[in-house]
Biopython code that builds the backbone (N, CA, C, O; Angstrom):
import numpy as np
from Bio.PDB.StructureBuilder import StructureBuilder

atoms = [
    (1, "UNK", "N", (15.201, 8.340, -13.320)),
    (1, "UNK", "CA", (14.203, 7.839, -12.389)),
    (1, "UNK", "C", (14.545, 6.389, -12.057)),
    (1, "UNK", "O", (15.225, 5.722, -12.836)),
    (2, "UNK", "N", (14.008, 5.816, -10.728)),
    (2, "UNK", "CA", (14.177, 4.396, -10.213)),
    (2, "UNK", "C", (13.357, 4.448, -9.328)),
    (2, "UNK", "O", (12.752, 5.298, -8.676)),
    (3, "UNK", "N", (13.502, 2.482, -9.488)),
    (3, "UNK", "CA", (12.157, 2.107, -8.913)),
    (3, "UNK", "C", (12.977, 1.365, -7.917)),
    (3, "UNK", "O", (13.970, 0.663, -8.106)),
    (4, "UNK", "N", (12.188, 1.747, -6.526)),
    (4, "UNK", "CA", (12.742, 0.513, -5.675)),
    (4, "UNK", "C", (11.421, -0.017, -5.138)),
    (4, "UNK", "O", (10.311, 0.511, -5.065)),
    (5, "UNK", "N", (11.861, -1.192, -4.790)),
    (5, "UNK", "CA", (11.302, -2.408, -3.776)),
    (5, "UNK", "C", (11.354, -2.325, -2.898)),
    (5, "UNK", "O", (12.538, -2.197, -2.585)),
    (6, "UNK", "N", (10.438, -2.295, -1.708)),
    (6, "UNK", "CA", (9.903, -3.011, -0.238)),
    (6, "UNK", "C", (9.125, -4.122, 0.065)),
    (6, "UNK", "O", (7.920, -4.013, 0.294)),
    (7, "UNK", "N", (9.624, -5.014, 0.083)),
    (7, "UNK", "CA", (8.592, -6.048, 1.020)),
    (7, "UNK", "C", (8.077, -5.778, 2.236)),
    (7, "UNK", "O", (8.787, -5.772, 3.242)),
    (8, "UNK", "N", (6.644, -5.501, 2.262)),
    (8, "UNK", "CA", (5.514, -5.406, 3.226)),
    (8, "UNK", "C", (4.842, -6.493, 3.198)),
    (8, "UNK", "O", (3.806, -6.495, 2.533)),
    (9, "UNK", "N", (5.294, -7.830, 3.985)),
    (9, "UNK", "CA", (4.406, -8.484, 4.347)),
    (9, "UNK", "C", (4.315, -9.356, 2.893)),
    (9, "UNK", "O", (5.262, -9.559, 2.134)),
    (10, "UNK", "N", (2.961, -9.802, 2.719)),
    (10, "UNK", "CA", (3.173, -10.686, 1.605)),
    (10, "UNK", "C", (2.651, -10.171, 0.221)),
    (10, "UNK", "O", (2.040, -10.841, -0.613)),
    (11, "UNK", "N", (3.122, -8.435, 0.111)),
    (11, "UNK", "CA", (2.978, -7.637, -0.841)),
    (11, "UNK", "C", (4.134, -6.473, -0.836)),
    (11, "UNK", "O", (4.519, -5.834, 0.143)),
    (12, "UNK", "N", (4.668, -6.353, -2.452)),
    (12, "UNK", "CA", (5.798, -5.510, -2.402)),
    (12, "UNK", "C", (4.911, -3.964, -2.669)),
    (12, "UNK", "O", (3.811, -3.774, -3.188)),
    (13, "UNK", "N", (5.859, -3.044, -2.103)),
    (13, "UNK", "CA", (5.758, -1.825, -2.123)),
    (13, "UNK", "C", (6.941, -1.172, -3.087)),
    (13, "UNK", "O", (8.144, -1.416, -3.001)),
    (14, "UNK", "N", (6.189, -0.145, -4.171)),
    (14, "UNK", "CA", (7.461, 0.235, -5.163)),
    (14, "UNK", "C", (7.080, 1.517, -4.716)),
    (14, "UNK", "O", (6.025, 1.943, -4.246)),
    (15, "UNK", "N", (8.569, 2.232, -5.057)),
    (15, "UNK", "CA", (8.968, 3.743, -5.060)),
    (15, "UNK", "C", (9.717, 4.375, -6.358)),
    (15, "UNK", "O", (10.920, 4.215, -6.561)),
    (16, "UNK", "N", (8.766, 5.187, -7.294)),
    (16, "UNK", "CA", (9.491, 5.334, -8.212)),
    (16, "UNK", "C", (9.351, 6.816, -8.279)),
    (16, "UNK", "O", (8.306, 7.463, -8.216)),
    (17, "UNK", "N", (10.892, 7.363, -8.453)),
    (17, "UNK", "CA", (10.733, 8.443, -8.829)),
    (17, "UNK", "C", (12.949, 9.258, -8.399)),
    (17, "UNK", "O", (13.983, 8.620, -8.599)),
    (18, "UNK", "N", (12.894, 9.990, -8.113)),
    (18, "UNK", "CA", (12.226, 11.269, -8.556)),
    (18, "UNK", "C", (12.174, 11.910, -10.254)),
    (18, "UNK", "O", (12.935, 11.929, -11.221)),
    (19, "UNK", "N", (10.980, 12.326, -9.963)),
    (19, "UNK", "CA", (10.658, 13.173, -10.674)),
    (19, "UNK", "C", (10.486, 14.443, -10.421)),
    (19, "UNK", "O", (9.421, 14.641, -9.835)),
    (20, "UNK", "N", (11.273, 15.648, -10.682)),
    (20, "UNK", "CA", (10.932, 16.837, -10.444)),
    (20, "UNK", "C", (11.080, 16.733, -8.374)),
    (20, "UNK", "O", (10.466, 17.455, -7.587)),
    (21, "UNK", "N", (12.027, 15.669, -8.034)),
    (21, "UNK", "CA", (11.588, 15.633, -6.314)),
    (21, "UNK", "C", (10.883, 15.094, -5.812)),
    (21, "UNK", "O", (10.847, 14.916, -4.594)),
    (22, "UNK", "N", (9.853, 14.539, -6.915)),
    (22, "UNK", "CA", (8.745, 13.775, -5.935)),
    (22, "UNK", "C", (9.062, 12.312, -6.363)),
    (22, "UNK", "O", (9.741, 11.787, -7.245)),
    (23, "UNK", "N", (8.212, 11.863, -5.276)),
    (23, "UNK", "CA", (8.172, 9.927, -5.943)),
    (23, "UNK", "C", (6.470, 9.621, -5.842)),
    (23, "UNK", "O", (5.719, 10.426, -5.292)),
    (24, "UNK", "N", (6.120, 8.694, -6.285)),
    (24, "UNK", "CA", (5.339, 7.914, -6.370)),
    (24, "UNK", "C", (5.443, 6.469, -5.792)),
    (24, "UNK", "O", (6.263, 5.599, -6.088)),
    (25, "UNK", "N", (3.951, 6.400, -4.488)),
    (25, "UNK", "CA", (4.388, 5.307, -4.292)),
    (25, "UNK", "C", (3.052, 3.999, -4.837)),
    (25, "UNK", "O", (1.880, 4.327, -5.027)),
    (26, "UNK", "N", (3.456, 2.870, -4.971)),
    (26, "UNK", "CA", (2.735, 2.175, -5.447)),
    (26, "UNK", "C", (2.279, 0.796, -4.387)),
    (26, "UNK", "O", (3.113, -0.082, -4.164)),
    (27, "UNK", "N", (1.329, 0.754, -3.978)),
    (27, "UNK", "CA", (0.468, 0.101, -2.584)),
    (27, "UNK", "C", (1.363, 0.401, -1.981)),
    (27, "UNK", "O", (2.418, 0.868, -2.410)),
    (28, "UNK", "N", (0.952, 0.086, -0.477)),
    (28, "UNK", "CA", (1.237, 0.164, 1.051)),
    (28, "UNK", "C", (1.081, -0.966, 1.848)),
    (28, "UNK", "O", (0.805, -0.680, 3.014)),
    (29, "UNK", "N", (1.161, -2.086, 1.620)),
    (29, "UNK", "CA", (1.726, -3.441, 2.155)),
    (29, "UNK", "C", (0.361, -3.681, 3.205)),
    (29, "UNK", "O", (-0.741, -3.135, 3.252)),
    (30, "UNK", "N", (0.988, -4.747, 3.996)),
    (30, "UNK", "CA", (-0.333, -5.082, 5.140)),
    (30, "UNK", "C", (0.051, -4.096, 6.373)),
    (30, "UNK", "O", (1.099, -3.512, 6.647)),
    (31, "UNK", "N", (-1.453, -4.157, 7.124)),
    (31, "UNK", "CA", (-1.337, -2.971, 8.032)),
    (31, "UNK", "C", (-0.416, -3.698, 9.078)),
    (31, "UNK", "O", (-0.362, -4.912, 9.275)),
    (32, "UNK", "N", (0.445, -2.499, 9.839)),
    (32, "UNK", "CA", (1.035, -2.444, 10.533)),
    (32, "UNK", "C", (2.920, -2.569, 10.225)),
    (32, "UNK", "O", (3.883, -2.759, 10.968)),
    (33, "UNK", "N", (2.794, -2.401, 9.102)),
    (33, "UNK", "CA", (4.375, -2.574, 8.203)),
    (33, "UNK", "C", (4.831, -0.832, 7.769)),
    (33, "UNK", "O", (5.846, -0.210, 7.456)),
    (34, "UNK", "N", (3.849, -0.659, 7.917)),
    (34, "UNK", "CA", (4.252, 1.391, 7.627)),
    (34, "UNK", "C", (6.026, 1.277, 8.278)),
    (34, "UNK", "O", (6.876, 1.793, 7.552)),
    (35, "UNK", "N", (6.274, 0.939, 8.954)),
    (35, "UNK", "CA", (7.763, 0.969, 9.850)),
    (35, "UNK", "C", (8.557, 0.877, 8.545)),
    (35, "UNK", "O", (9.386, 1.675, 8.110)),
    (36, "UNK", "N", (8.231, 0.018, 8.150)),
    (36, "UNK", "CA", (9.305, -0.670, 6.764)),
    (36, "UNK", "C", (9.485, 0.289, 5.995)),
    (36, "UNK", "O", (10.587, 0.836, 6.053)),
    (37, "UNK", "N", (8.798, 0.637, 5.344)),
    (37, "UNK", "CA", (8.561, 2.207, 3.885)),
    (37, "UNK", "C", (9.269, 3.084, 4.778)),
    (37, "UNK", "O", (10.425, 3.184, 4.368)),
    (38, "UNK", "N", (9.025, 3.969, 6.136)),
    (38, "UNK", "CA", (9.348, 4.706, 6.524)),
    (38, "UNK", "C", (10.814, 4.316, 7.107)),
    (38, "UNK", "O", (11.243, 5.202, 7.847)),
    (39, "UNK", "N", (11.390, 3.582, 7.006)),
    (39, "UNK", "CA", (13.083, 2.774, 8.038)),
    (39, "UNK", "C", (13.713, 3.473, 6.146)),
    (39, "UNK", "O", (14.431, 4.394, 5.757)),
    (40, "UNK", "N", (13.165, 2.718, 5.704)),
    (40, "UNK", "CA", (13.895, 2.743, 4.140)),
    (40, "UNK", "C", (14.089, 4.303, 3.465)),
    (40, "UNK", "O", (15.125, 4.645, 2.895)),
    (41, "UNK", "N", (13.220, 4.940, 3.592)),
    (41, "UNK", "CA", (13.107, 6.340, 3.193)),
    (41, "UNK", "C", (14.439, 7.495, 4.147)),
    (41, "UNK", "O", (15.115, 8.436, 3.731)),
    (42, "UNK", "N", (14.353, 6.911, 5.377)),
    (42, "UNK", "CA", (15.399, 7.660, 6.322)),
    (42, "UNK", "C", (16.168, 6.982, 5.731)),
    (42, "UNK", "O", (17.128, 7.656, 6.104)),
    (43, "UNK", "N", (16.611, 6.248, 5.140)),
    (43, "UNK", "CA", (17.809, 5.246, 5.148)),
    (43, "UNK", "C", (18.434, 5.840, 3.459)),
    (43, "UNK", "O", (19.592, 6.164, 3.195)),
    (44, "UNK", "N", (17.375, 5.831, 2.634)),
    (44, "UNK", "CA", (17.579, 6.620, 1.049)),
    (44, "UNK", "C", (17.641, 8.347, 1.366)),
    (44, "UNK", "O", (17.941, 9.005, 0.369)),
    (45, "UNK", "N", (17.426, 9.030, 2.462)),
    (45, "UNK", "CA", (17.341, 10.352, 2.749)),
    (45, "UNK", "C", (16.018, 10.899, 1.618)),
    (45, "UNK", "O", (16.230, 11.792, 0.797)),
    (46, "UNK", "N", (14.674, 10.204, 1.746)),
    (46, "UNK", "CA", (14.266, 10.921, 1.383)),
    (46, "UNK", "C", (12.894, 11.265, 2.000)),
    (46, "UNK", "O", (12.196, 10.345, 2.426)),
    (47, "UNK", "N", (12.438, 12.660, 2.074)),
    (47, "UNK", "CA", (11.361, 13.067, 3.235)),
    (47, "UNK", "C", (10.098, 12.313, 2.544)),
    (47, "UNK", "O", (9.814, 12.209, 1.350)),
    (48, "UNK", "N", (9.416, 11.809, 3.740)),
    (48, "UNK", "CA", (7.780, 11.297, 3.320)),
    (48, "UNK", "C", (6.921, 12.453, 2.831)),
    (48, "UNK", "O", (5.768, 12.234, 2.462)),
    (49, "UNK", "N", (7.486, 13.777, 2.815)),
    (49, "UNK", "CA", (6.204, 14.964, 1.888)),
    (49, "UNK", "C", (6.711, 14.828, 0.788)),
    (49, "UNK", "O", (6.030, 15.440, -0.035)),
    (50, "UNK", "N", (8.147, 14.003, 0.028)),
    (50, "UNK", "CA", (8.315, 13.958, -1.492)),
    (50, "UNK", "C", (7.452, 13.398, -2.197)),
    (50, "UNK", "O", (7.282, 13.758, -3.362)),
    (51, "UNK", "N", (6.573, 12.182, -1.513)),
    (51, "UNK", "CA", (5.731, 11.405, -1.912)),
    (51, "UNK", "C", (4.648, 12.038, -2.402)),
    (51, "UNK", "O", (3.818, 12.382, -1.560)),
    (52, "UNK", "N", (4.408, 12.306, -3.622)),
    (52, "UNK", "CA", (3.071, 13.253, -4.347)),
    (52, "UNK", "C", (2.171, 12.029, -4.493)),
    (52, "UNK", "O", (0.977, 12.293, -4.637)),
    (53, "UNK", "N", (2.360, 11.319, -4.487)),
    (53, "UNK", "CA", (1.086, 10.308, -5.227)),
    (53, "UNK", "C", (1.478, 9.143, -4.645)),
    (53, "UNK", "O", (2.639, 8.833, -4.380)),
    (54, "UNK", "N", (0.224, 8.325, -4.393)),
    (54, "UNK", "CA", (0.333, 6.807, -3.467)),
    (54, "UNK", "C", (-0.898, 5.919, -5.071)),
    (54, "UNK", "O", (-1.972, 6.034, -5.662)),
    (55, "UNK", "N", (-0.328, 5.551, -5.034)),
    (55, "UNK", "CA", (-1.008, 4.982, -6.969)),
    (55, "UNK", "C", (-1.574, 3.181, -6.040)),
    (55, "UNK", "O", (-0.763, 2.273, -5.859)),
    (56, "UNK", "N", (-2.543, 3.128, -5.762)),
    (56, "UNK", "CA", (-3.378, 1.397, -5.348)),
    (56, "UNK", "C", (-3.849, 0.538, -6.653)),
    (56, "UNK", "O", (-4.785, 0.785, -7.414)),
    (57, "UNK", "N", (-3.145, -0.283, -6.676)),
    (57, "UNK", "CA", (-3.285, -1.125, -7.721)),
    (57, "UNK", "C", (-4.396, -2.040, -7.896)),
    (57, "UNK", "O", (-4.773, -2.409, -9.009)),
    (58, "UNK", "N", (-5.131, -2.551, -6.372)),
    (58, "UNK", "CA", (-6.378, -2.976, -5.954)),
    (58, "UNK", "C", (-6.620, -3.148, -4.760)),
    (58, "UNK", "O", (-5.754, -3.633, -4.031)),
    (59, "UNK", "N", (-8.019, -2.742, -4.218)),
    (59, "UNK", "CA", (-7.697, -2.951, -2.346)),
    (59, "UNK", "C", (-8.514, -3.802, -1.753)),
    (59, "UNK", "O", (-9.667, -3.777, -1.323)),
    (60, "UNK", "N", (-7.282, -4.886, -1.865)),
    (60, "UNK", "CA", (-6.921, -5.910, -1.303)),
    (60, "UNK", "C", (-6.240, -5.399, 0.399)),
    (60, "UNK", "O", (-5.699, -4.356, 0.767)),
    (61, "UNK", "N", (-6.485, -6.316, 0.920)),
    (61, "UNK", "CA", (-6.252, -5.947, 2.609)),
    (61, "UNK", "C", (-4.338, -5.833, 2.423)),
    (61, "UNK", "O", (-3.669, -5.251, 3.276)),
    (62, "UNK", "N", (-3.869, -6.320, 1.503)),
    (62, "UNK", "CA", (-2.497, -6.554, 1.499)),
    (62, "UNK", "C", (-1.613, -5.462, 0.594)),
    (62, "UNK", "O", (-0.456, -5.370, 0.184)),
    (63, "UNK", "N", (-2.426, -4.954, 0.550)),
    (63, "UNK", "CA", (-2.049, -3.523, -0.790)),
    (63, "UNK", "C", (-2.591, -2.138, -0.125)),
    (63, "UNK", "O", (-2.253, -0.962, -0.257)),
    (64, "UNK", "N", (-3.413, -2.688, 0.514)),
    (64, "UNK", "CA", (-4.089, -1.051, 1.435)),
    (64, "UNK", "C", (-3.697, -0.921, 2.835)),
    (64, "UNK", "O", (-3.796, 0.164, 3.409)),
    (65, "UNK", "N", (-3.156, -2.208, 3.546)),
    (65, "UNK", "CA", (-3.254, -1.957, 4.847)),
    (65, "UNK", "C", (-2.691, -0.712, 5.329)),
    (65, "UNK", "O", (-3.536, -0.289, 6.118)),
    (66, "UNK", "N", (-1.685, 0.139, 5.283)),
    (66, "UNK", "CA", (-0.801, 0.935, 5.646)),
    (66, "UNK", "C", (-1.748, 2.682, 4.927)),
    (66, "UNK", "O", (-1.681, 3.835, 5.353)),
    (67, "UNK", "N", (-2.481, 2.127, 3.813)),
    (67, "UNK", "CA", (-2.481, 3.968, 3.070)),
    (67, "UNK", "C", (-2.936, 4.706, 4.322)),
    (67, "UNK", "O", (-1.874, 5.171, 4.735)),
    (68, "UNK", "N", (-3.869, 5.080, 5.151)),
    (68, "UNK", "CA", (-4.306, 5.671, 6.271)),
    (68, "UNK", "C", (-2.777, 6.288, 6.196)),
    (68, "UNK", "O", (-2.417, 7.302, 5.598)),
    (69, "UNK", "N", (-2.061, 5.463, 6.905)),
    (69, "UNK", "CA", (-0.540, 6.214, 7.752)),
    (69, "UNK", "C", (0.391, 6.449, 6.876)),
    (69, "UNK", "O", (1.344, 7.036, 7.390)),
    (70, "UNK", "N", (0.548, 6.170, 5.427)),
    (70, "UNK", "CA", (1.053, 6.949, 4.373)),
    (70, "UNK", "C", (0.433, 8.215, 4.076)),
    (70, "UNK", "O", (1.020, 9.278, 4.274)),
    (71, "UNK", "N", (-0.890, 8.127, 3.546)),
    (71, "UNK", "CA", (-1.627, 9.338, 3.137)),
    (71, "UNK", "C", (-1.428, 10.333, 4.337)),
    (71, "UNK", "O", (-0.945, 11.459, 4.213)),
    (72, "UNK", "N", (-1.917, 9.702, 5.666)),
    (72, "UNK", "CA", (-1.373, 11.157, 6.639)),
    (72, "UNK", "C", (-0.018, 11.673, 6.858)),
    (72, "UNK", "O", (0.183, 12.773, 7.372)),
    (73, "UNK", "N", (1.211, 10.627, 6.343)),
    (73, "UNK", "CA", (2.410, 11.223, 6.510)),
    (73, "UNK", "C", (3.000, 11.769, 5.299)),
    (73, "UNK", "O", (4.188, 12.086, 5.362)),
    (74, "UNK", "N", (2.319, 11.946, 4.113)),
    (74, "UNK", "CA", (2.627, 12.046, 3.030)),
    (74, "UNK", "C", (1.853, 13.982, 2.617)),
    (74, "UNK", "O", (2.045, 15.152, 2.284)),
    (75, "UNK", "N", (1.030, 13.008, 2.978)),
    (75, "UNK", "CA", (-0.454, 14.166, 2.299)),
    (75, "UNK", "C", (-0.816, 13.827, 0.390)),
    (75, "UNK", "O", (-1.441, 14.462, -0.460)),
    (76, "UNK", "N", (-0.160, 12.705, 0.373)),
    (76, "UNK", "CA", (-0.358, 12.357, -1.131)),
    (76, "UNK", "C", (-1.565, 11.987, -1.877)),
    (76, "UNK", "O", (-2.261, 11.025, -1.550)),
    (77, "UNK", "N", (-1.891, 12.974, -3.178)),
    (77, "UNK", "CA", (-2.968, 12.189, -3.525)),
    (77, "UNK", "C", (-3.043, 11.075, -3.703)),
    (77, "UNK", "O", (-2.050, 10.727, -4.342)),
    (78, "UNK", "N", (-4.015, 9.839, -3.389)),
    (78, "UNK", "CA", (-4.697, 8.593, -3.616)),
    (78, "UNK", "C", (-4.767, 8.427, -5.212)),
    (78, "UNK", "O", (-4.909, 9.568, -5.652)),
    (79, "UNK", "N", (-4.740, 7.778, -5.963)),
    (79, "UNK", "CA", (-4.949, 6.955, -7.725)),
    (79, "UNK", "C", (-5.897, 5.582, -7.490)),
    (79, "UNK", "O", (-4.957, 4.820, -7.715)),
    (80, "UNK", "N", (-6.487, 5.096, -7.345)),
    (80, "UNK", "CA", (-7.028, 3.869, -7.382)),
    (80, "UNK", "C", (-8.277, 4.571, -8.900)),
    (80, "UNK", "O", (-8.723, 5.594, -9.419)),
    (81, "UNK", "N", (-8.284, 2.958, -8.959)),
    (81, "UNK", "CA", (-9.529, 2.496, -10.367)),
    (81, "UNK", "C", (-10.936, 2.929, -9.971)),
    (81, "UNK", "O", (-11.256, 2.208, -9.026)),
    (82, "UNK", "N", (-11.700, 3.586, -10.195)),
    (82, "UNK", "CA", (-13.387, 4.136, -9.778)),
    (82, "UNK", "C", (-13.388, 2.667, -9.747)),
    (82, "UNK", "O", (-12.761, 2.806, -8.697)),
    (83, "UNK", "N", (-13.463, 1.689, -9.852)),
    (83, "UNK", "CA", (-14.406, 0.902, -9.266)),
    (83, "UNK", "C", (-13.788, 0.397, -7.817)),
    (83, "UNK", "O", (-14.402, -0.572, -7.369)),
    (84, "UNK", "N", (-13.041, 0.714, -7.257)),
    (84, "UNK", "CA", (-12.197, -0.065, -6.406)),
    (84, "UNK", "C", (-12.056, 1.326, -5.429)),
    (84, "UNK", "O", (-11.485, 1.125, -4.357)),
    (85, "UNK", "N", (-12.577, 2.890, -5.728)),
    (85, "UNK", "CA", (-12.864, 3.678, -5.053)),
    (85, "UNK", "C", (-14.032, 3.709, -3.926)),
    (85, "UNK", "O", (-13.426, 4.011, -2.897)),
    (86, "UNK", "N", (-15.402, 3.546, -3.607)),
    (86, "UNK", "CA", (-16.019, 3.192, -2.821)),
    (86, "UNK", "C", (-15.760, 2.468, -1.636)),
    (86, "UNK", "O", (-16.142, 2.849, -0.530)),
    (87, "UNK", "N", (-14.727, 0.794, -1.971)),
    (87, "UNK", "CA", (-14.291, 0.172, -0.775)),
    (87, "UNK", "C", (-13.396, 1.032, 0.172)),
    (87, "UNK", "O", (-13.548, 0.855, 1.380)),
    (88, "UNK", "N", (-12.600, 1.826, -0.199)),
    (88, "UNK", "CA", (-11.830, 2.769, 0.184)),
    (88, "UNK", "C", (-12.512, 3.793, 0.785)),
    (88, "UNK", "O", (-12.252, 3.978, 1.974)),
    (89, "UNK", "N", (-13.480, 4.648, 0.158)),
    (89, "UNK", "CA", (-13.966, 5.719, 0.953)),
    (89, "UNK", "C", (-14.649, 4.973, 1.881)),
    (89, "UNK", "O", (-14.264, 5.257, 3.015)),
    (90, "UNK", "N", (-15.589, 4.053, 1.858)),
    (90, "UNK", "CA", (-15.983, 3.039, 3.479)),
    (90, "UNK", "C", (-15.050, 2.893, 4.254)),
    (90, "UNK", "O", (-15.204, 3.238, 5.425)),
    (91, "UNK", "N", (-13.774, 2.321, 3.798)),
    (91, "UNK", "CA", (-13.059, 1.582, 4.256)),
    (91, "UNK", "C", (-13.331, 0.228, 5.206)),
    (91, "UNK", "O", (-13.425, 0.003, 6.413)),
    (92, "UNK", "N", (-13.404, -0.562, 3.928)),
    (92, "UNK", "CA", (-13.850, -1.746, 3.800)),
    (92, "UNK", "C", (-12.081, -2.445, 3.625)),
    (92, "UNK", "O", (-11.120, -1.766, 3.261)),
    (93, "UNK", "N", (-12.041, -3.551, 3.899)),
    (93, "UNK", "CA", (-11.039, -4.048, 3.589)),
    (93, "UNK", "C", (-10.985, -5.689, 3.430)),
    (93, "UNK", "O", (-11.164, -6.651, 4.177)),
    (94, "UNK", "N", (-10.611, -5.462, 1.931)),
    (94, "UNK", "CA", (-10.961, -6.952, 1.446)),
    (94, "UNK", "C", (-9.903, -8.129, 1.314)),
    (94, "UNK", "O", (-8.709, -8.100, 1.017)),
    (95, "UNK", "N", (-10.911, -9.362, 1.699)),
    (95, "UNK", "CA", (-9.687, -9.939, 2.120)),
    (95, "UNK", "C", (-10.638, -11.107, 0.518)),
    (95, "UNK", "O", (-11.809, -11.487, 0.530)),
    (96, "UNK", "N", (-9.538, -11.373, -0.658)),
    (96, "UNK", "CA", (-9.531, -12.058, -2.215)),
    (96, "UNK", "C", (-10.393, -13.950, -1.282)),
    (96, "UNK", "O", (-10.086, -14.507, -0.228)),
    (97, "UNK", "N", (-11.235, -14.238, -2.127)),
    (97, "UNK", "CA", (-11.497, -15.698, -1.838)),
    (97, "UNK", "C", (-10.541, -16.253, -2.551)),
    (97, "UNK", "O", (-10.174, -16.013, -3.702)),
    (98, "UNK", "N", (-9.973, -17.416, -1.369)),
    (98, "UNK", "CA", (-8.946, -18.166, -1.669)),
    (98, "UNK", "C", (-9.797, -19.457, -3.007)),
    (98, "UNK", "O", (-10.998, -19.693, -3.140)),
    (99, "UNK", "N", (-8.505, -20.101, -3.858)),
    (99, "UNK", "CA", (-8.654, -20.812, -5.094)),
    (99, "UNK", "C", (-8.645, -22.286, -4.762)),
    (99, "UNK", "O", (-9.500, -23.058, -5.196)),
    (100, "UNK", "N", (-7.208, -22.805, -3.629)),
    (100, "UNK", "CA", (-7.022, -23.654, -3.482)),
    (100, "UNK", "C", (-8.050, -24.189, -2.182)),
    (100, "UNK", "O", (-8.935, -23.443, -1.763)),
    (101, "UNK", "N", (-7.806, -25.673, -1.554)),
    (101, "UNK", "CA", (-8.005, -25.414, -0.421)),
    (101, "UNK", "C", (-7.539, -24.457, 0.791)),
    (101, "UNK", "O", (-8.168, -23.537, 1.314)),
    (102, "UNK", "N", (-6.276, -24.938, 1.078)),
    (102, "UNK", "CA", (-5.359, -23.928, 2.196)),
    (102, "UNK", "C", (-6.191, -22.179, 1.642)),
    (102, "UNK", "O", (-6.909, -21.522, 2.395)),
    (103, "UNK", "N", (-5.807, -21.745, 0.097)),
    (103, "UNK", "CA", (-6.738, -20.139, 0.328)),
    (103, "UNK", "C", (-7.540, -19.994, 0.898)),
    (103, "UNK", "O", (-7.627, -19.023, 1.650)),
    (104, "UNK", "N", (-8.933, -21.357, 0.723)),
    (104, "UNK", "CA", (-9.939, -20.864, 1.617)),
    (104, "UNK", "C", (-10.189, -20.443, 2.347)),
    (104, "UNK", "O", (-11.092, -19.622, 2.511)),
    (105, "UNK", "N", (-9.035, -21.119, 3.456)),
    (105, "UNK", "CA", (-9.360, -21.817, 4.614)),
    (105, "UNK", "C", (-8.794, -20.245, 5.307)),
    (105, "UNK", "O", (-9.255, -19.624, 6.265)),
    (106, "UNK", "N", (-7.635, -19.917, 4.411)),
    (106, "UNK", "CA", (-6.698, -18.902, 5.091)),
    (106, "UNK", "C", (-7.830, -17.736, 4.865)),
    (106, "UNK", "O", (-7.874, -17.087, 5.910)),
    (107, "UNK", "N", (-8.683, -17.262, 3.988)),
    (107, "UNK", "CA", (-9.204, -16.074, 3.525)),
    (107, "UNK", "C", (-10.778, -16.543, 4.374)),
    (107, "UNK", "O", (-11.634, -15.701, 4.646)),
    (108, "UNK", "N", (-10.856, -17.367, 4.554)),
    (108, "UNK", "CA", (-12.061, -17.403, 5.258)),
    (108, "UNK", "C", (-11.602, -16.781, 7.213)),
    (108, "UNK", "O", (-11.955, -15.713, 7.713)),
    (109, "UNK", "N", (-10.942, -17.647, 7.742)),
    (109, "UNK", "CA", (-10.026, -17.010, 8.887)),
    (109, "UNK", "C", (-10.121, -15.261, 8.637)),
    (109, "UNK", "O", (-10.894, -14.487, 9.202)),
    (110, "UNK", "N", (-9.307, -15.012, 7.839)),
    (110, "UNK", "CA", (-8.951, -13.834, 7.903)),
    (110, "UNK", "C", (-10.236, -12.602, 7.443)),
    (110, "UNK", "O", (-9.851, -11.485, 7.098)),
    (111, "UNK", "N", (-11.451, -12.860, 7.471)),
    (111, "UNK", "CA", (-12.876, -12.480, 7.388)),
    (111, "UNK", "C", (-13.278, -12.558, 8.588)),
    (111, "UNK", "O", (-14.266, -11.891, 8.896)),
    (112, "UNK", "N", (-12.586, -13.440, 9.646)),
    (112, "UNK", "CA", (-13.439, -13.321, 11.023)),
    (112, "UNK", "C", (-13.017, -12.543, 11.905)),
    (112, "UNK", "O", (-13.580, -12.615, 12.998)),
    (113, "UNK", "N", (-11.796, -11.460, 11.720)),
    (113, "UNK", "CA", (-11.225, -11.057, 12.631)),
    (113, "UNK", "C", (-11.748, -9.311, 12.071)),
    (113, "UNK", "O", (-11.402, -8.325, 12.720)),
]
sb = StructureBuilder()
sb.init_structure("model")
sb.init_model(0)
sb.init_chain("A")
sb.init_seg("    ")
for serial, (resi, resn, name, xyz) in enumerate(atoms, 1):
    if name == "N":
        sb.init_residue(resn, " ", resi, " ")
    sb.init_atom(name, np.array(xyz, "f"), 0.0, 1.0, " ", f" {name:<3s}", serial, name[0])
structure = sb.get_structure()
């Protein structure tokens, strides 16, 4: 088994597997990066229905943006934590309060759109 790396944006996307043929993928980067996972997969020859499982580590706008257009090109079951399940079935999408100044400023912005 192996794990690879995608950078989506300012969150990596891992692919580990096969196992038995399938992989596992682990988040889905910010929305509109689906291109990336899918360029790489034609590029490793491997079909988006190998993908059995899309595993969310927390949903964060930068870790979920893409599942929608994974899960429909996949058909993979979803893994996230019950507590971090609800934002998802809404589909809510959270954007972390920034620590520093600049976070604020950036995570407050990115709440108004």
């Amino acid at each position: 088994m192996t794990t690879r790396n995608i950078l989506a944006g300012i969150c990596n996307i891992f692919l580990a597997g096969p196992v038995n043929g399938r992989y596992l993928l682990v988040d889905t980067g910010n929305k509109g990066r689906s291109h990336l996972l899918f360029n790489k997969l034609k590029k490793w020859k491997i079909d988006p229905q190998q993908i059995s499982h899309i595993l969310i580590t927390h949903a964060h706008h930068d870790h979920i943006g893409n599942l929608a257009a994974f899960r429909e090109a996949t058909g993979a079951i979803v893994i996230v934590h019950e507590k971090e399940a609800p934002v998802l079935r809404k589909g809510i999408i959270t954007i972390p309060e920034g620590y520093s100044g600049i976070g604020k400023i950036v995570s407050s912005l990115g709440k108004t759109f």
